[in-house]
N, CA, C and O atoms as a MOPAC input file, in Angstrom:
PM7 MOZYME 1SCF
protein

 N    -40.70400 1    35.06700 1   -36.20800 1
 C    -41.26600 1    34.19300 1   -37.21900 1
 C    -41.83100 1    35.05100 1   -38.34600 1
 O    -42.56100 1    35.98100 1   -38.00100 1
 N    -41.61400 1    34.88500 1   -39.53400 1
 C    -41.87300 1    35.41300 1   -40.79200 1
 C    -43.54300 1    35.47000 1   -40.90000 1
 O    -44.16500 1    34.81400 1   -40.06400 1
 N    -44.06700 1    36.00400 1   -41.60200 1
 C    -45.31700 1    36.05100 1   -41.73400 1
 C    -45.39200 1    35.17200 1   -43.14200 1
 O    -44.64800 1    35.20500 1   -44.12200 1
 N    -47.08800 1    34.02200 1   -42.75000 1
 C    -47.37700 1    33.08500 1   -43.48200 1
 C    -48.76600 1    33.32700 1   -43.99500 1
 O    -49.82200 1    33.45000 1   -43.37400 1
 N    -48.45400 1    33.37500 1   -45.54300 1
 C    -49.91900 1    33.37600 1   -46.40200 1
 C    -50.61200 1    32.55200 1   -45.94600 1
 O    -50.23800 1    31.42500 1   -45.62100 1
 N    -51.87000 1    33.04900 1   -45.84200 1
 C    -52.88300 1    31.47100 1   -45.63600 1
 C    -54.03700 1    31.49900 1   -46.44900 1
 O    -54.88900 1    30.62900 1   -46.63400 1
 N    -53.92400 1    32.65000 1   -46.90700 1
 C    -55.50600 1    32.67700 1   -47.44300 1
 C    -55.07900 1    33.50600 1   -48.72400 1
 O    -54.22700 1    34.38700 1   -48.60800 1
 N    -55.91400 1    33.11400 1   -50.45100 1
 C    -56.21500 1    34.20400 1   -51.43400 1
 C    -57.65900 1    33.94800 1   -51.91800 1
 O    -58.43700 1    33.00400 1   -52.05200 1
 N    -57.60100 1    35.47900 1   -52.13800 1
 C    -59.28800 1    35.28700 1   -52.59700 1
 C    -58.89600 1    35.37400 1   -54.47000 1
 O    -58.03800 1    35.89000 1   -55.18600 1
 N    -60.16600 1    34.49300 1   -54.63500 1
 C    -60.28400 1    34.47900 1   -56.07200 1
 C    -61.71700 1    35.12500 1   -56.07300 1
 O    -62.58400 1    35.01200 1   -55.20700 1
 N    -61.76300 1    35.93100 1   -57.42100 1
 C    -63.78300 1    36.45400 1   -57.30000 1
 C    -63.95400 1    35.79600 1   -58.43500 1
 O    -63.23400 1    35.82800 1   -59.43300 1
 N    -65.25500 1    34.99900 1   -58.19600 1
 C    -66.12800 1    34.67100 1   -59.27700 1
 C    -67.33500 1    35.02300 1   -59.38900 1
 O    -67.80300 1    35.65600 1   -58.44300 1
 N    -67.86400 1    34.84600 1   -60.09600 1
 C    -69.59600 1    35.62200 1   -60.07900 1
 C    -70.19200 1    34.51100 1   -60.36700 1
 O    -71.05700 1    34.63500 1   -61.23300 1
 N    -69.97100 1    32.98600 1   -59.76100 1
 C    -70.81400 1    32.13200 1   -59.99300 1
 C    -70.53000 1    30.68100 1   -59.23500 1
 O    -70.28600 1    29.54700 1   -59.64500 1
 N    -70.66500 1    31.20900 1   -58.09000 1
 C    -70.06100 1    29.61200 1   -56.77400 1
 C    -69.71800 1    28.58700 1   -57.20900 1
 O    -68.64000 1    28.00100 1   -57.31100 1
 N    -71.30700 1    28.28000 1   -57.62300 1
 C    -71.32100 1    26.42000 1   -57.80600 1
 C    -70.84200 1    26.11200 1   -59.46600 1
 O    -71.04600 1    24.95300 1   -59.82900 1
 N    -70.27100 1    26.97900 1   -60.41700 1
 C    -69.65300 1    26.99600 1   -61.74400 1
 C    -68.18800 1    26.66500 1   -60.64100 1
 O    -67.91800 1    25.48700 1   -60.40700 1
 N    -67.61100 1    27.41200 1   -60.23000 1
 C    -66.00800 1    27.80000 1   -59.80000 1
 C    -66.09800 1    26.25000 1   -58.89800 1
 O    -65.45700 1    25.30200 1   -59.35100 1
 N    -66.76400 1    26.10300 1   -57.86200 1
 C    -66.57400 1    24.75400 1   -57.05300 1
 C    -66.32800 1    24.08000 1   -57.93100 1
 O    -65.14800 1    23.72900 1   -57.90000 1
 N    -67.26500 1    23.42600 1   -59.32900 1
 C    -66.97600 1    22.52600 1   -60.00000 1
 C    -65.67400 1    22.58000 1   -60.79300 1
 O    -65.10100 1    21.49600 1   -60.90300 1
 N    -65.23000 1    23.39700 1   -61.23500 1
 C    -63.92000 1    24.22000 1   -62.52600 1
 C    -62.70400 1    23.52700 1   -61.39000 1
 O    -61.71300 1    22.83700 1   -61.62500 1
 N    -63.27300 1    24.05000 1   -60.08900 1
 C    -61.64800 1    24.39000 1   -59.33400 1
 C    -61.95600 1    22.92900 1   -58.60100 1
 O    -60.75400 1    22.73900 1   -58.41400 1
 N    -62.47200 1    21.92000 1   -58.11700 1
 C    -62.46000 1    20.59700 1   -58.20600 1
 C    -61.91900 1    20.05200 1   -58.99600 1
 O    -60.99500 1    19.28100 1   -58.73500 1
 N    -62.45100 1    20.36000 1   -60.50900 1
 C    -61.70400 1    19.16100 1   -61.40000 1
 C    -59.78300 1    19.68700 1   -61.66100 1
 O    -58.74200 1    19.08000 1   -61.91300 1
 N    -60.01900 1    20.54300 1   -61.51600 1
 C    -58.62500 1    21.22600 1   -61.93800 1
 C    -57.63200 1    20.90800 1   -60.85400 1
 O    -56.54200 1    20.40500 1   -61.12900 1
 N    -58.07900 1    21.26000 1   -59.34800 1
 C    -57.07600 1    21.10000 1   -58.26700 1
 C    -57.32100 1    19.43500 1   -57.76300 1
 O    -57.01000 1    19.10900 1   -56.61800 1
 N    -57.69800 1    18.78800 1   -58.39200 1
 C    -58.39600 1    17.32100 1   -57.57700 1
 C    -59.05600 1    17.59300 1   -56.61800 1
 O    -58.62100 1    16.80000 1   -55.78300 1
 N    -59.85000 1    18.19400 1   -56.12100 1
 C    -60.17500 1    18.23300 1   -54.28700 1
 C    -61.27600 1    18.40200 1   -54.50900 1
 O    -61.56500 1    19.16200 1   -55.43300 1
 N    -62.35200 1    17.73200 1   -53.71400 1
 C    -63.74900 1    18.52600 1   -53.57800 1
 C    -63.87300 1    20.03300 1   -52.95100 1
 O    -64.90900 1    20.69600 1   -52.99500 1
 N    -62.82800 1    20.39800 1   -52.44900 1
 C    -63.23600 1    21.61300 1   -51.49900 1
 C    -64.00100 1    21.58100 1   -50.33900 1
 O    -64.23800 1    20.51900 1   -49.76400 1
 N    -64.38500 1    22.60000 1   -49.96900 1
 C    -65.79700 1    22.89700 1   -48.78000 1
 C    -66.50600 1    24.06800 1   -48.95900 1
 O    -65.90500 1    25.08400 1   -48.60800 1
 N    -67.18900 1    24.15500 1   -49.23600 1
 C    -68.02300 1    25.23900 1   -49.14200 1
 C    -68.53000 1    25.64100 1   -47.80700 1
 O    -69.24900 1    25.08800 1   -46.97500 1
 N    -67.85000 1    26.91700 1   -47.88100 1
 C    -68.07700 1    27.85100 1   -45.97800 1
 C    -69.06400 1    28.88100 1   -45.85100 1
 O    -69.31200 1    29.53900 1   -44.84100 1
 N    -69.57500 1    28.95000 1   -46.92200 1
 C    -70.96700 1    29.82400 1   -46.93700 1
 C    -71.59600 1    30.15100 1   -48.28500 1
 O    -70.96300 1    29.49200 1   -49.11000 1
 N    -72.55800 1    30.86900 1   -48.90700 1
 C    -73.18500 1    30.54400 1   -49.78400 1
 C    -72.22900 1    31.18200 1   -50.76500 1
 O    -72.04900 1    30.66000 1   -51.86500 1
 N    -71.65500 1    32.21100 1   -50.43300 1
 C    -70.58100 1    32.74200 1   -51.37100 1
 C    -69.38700 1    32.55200 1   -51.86800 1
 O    -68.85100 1    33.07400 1   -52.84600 1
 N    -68.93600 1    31.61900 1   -50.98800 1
 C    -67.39000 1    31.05300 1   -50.76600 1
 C    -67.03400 1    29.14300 1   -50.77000 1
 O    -67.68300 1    28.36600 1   -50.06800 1
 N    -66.19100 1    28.81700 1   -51.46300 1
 C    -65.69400 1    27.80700 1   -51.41500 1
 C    -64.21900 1    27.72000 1   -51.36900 1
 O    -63.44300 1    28.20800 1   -52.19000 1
 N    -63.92400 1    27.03400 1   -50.30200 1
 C    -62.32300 1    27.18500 1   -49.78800 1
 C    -61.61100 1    25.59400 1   -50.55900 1
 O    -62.33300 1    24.59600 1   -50.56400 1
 N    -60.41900 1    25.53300 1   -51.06600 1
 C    -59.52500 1    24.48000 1   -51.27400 1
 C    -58.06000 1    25.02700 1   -50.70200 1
 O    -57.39400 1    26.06100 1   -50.64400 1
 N    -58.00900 1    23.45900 1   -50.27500 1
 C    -56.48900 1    23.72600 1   -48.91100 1
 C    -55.17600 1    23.56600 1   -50.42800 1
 O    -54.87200 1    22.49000 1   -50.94400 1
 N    -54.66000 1    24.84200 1   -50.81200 1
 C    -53.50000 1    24.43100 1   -51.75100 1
 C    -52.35500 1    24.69700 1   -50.75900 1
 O    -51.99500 1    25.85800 1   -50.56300 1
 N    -51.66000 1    23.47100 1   -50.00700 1
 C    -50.95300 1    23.13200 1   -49.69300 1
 C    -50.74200 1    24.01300 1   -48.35600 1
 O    -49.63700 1    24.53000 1   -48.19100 1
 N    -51.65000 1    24.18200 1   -47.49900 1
 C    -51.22300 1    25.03900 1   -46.47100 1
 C    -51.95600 1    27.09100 1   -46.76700 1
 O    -51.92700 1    28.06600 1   -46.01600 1
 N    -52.44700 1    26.92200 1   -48.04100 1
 C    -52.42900 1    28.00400 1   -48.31800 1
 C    -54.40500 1    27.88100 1   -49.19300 1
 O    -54.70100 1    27.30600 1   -50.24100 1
 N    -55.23700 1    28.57200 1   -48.33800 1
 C    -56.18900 1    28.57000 1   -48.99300 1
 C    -56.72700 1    29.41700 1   -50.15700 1
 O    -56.75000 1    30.64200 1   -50.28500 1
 N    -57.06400 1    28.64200 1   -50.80000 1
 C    -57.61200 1    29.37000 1   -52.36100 1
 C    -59.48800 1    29.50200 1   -52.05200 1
 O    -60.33500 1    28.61000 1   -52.01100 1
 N    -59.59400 1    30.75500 1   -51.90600 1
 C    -61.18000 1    31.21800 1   -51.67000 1
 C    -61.70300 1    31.93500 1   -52.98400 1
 O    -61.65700 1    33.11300 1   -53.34000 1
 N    -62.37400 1    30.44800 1   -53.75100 1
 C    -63.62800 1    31.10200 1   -54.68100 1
 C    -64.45600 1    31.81800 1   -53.71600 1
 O    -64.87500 1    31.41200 1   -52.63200 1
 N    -64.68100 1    33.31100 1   -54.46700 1
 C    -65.77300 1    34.22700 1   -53.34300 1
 C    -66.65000 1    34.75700 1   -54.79700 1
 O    -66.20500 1    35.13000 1   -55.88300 1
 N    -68.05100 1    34.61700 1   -54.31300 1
 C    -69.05400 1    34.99800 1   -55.06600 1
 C    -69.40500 1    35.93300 1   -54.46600 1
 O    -70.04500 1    35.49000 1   -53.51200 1
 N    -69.37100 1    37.57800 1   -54.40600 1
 C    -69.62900 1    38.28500 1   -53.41600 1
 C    -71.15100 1    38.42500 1   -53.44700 1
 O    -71.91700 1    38.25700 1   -52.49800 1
 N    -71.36700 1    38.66300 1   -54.33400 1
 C    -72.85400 1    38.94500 1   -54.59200 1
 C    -74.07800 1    37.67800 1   -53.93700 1
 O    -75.15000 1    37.84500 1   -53.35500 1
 N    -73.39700 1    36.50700 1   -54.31400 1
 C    -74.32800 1    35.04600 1   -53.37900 1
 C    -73.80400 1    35.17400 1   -51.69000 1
 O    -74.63500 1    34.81300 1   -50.85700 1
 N    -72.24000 1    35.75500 1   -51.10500 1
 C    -72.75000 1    36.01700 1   -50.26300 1
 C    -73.32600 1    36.98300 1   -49.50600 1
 O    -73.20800 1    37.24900 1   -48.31000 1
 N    -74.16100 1    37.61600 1   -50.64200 1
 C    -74.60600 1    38.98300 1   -49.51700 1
 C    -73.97800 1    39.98000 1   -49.58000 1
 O    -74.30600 1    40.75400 1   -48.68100 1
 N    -72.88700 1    40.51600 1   -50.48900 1
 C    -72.07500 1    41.96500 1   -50.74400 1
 C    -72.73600 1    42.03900 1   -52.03700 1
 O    -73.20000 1    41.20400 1   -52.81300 1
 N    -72.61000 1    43.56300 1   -52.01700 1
 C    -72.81700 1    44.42500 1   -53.23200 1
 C    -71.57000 1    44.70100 1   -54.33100 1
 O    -71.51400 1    45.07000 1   -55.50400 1
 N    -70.69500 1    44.35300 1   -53.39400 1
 C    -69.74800 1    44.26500 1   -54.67800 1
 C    -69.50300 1    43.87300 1   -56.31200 1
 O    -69.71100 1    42.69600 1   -56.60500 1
 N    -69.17600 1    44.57500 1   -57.13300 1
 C    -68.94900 1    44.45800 1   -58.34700 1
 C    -68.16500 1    43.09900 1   -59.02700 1
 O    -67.53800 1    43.84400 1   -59.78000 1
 N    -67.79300 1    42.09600 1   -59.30900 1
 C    -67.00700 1    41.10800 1   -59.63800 1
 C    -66.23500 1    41.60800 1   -60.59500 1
 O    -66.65300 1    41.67500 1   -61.75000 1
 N    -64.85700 1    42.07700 1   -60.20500 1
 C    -63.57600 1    42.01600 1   -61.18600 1
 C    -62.38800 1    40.67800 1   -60.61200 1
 O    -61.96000 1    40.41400 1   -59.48900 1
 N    -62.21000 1    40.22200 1   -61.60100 1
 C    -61.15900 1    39.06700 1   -61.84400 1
 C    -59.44000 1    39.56600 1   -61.18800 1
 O    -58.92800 1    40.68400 1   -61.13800 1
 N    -58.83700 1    38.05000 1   -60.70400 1
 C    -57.70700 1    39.21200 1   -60.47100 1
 C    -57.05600 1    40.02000 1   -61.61500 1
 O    -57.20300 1    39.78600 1   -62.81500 1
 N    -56.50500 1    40.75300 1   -61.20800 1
 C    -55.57700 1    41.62500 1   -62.52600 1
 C    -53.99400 1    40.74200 1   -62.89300 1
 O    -53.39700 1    40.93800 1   -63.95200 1
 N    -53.55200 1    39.89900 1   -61.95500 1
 C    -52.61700 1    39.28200 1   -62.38800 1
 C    -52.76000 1    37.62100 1   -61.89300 1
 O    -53.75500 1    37.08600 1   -61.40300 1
 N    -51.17300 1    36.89000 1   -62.24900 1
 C    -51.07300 1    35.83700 1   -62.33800 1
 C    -51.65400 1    35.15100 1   -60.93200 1
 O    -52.11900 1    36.04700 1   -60.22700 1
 N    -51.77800 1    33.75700 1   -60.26800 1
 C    -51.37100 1    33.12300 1   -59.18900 1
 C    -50.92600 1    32.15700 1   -59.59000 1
 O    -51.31200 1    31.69800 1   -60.66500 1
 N    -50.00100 1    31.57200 1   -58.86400 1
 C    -49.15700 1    30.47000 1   -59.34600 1
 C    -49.18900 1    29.28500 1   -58.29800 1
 O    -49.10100 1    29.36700 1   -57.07200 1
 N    -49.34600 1    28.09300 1   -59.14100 1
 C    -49.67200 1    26.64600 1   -58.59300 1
 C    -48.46600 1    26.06200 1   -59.09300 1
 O    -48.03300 1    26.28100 1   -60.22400 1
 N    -47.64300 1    24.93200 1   -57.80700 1
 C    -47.03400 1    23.81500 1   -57.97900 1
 C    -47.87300 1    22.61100 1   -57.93900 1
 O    -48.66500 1    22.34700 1   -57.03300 1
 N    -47.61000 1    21.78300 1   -59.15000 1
 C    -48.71400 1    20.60200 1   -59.29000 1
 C    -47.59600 1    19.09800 1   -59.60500 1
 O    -46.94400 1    19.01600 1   -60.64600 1
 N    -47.56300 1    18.21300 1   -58.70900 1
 C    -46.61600 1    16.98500 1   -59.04200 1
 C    -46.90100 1    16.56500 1   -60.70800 1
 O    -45.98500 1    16.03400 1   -61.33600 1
 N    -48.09200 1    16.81200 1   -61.30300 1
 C    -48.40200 1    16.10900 1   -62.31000 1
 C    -48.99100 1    17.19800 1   -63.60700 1
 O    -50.17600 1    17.33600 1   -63.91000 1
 N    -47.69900 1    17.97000 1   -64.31300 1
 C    -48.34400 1    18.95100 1   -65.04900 1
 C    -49.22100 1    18.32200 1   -65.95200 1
 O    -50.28400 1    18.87600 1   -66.23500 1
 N    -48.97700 1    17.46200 1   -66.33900 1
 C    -49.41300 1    16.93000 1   -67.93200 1
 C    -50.94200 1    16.28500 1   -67.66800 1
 O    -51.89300 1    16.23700 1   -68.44900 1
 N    -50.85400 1    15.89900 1   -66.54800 1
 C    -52.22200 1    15.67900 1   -65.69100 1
 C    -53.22600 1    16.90600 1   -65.42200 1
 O    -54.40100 1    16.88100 1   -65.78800 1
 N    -52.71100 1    17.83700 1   -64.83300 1
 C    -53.16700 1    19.28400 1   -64.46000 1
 C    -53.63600 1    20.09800 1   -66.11500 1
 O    -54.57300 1    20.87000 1   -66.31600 1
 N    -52.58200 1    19.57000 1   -67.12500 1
 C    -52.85000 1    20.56200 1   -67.74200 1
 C    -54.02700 1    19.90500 1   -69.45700 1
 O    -54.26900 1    20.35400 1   -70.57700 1
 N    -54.41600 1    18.62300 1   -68.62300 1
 C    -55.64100 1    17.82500 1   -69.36100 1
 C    -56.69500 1    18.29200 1   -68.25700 1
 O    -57.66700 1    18.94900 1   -68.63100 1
 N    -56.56100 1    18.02600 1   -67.13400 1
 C    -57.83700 1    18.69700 1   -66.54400 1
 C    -58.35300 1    20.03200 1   -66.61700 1
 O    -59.54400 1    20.23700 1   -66.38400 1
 N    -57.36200 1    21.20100 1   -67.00000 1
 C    -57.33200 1    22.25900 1   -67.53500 1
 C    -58.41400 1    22.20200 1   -68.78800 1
 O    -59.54500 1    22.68800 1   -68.78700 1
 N    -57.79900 1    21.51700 1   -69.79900 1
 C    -58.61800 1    21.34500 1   -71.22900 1
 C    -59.71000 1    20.63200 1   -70.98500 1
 O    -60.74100 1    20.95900 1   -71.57400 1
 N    -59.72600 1    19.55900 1   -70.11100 1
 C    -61.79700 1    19.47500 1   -69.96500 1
 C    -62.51900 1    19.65200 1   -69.14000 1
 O    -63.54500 1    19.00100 1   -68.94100 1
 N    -62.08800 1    20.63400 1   -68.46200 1
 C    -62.97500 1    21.87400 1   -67.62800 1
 C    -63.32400 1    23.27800 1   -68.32100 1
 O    -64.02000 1    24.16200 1   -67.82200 1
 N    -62.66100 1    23.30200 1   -69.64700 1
 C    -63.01000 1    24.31500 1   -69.95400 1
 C    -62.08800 1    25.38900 1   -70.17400 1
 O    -62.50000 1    26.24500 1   -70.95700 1
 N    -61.03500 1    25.55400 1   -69.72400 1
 C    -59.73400 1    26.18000 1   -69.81300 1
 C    -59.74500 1    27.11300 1   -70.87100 1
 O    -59.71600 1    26.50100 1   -71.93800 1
 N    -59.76900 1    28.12000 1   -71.00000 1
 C    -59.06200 1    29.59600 1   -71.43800 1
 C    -57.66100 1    29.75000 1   -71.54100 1
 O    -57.10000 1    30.62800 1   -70.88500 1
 N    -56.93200 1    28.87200 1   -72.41000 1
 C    -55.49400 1    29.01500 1   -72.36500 1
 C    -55.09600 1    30.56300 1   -72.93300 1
 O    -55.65400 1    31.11800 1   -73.88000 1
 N    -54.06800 1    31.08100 1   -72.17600 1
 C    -53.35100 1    32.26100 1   -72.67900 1
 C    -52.80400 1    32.00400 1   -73.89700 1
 O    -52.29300 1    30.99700 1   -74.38600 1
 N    -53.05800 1    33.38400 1   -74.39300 1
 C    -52.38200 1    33.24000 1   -75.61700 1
 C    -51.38800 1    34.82300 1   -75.79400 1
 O    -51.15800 1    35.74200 1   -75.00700 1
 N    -51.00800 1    34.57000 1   -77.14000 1
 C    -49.74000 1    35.96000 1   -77.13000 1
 C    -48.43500 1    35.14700 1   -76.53700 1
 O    -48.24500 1    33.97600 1   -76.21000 1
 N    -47.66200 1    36.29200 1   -76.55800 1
 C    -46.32200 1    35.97400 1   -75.31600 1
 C    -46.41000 1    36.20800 1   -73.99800 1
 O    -46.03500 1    37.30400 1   -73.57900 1
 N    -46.94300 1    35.18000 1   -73.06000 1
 C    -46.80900 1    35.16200 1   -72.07200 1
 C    -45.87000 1    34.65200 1   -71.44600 1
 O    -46.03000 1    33.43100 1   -71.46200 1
 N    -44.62600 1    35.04000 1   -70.69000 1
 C    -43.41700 1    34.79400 1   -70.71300 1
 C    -42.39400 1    34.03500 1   -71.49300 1
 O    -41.44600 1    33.42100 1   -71.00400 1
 N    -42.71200 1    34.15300 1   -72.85700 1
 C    -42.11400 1    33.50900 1   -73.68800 1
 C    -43.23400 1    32.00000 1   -73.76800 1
 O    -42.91500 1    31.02200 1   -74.44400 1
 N    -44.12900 1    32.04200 1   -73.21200 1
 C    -44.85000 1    30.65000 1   -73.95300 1
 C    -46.11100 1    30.67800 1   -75.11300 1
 O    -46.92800 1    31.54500 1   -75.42200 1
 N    -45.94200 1    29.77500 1   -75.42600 1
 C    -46.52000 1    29.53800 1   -76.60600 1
 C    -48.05700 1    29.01000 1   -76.28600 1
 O    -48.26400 1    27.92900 1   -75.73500 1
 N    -48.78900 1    29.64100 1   -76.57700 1
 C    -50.59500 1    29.58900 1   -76.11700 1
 C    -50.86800 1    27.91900 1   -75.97500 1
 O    -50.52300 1    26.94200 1   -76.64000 1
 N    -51.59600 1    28.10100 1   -74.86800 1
 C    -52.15100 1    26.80500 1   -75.00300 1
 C    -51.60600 1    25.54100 1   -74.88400 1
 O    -52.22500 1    24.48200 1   -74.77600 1
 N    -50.02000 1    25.77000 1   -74.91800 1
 C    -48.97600 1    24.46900 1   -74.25600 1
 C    -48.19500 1    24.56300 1   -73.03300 1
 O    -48.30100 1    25.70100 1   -72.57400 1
 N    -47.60600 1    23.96800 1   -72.47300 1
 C    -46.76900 1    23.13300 1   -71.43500 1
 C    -45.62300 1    23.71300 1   -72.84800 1
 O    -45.51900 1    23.49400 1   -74.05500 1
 N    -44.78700 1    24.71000 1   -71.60200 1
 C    -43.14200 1    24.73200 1   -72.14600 1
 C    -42.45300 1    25.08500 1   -70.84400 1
 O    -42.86000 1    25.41900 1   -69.73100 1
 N    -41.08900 1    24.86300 1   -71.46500 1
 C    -39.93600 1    25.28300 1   -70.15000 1
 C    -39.48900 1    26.69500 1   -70.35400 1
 O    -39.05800 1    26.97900 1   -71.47200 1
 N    -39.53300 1    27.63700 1   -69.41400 1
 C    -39.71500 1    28.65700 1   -69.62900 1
 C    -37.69900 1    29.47800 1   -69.33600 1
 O    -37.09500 1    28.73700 1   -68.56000 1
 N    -37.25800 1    30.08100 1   -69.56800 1
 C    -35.80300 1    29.98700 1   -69.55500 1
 C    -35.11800 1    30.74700 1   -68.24500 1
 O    -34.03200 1    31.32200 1   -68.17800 1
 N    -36.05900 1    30.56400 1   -67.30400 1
 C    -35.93500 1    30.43400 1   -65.72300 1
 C    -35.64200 1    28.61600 1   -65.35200 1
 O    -34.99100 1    28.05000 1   -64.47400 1
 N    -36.48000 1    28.12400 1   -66.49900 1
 C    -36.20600 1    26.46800 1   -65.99200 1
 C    -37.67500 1    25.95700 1   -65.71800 1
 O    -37.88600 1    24.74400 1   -65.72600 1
 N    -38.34900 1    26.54900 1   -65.55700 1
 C    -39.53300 1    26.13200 1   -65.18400 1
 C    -40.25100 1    25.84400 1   -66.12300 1
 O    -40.27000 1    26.69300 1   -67.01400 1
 N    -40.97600 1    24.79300 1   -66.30300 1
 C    -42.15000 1    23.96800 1   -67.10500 1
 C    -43.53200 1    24.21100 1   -66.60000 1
 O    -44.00100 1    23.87400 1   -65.51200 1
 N    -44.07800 1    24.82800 1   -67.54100 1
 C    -45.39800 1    25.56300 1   -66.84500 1
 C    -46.42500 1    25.79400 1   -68.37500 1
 O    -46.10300 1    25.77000 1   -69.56300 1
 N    -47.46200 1    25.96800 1   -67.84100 1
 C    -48.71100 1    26.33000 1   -68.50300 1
 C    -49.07600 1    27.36700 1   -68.20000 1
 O    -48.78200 1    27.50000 1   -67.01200 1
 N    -49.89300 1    28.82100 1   -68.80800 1
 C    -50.53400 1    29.59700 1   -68.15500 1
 C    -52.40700 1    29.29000 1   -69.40400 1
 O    -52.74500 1    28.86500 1   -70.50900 1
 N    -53.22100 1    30.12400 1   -67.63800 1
 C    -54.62500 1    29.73900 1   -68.79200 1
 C    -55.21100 1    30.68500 1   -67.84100 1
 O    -54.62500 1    31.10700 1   -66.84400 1
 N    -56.54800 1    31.03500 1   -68.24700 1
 C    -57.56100 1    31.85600 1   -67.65000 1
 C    -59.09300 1    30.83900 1   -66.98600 1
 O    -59.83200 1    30.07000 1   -67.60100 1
 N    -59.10200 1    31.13300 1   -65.97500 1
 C    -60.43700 1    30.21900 1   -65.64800 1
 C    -61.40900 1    30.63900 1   -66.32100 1
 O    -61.18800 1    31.59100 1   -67.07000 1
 N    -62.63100 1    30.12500 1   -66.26900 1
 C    -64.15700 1    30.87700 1   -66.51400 1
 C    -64.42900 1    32.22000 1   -66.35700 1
 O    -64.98800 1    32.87200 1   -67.23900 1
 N    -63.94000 1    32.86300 1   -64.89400 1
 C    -63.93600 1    34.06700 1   -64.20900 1
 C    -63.02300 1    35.26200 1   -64.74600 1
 O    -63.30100 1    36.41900 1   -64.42900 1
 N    -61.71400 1    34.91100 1   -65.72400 1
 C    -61.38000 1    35.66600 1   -66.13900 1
 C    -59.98800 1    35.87000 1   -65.14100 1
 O    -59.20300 1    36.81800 1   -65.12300 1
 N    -59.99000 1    34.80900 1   -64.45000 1
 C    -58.59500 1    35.26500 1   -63.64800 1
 C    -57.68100 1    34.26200 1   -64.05500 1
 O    -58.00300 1    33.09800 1   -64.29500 1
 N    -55.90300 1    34.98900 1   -64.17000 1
 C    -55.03800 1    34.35500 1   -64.55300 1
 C    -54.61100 1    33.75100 1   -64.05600 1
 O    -54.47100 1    34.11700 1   -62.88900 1
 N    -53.99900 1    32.28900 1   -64.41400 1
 C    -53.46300 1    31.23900 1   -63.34100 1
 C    -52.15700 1    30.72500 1   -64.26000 1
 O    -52.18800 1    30.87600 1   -65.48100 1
 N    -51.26200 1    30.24400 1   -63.74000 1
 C    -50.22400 1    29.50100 1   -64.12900 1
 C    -49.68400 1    28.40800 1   -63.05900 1
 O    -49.45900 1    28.52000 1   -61.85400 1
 N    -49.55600 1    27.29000 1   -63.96400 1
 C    -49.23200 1    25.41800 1   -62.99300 1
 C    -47.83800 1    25.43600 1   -63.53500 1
 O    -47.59600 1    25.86400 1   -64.66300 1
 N    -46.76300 1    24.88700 1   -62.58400 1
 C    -45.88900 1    24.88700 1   -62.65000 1
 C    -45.04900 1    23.44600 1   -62.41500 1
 O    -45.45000 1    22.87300 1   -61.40200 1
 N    -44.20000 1    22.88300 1   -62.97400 1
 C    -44.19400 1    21.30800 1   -62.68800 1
 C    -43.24100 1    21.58600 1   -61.28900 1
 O    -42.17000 1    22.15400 1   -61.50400 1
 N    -43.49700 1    21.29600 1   -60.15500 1
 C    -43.64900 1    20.82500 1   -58.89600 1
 C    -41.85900 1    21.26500 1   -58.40800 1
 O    -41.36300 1    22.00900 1   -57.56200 1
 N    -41.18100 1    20.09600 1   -59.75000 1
 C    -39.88300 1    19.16300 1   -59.60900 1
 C    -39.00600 1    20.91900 1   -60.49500 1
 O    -37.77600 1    20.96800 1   -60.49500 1
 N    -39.64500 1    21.86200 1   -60.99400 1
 C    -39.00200 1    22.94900 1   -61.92400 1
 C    -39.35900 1    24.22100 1   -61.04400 1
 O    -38.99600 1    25.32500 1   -61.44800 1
 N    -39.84700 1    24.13500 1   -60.21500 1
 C    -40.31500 1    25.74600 1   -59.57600 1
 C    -38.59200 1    26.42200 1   -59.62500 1
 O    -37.54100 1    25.79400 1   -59.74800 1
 N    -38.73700 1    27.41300 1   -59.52600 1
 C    -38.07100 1    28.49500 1   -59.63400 1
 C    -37.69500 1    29.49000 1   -58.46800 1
 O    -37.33600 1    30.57100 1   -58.93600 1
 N    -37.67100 1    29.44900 1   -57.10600 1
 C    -38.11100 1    30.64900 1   -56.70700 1
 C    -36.96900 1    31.72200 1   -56.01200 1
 O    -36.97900 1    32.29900 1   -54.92500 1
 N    -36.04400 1    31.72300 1   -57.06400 1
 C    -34.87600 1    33.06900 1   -56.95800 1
 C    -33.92200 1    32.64500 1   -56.44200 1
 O    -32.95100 1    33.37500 1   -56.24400 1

């Protein structure tokens, strides 16, 4: 049997900011599993806001350095909850898209990319266009 992701950590330097951001954005309330961490089930695969510092590490908070990528049934939905949570849309050429919109990217895929609060990169992908080789 292949080995199965189950878990990514995201770092934020601010719990109960990221619970709320990543609620409105993923629909889910989440759970919060300790004072540092709030887990959301993306599809089998958990997404861990970690505040290291609220829980008790000394660690430094750096953002990831690259993308993670979300399938969402409802981009146009996803990518309004994006804009009133606060959303950091990418800008520049990020794989050929154009800042701040929903395009089809010439893999086929219809996607958004944006930056949370935390500074880490994310890209939503319409569900029905994923891509994967």
């Amino acid at each position: 049997m292949p080995a199965k992701l189950f878990r990514v950590i995201l770092p934020v330097n601010d719990i109960d900011k990221a619970s709320t951001f990543y609620s409105r954005v993923l629909g889910s309330p989440g759970k919060r599993v300790s004072d540092g961490r709030h887990y959301f089930d993306c599809g089998g695969t958990i997404l861990a806001c970690f505040d290291a510092k609220a829980d008790g590490d000394d660690e430094a908070f750096t953002p990831n350095p690259d993308y993670l990528y979300f399938a969402v049934d409802d981009l146009d939905a996803t990518f309004k909850a994006c804009q009133e949570a606060g959303t950091t849309f990418a800008t520049g050429d990020v794989h050929d898209a154009p800042a701040g919109k929903i395009a089809t990217r010439p893999w086929g895929e219809r996607s958004f990319y944006m930056c949370d609060p935390f500074g880490n990169r994310l890209c939503f992908v319409d569900r029905s266009t994923v891509f994967t080789g």
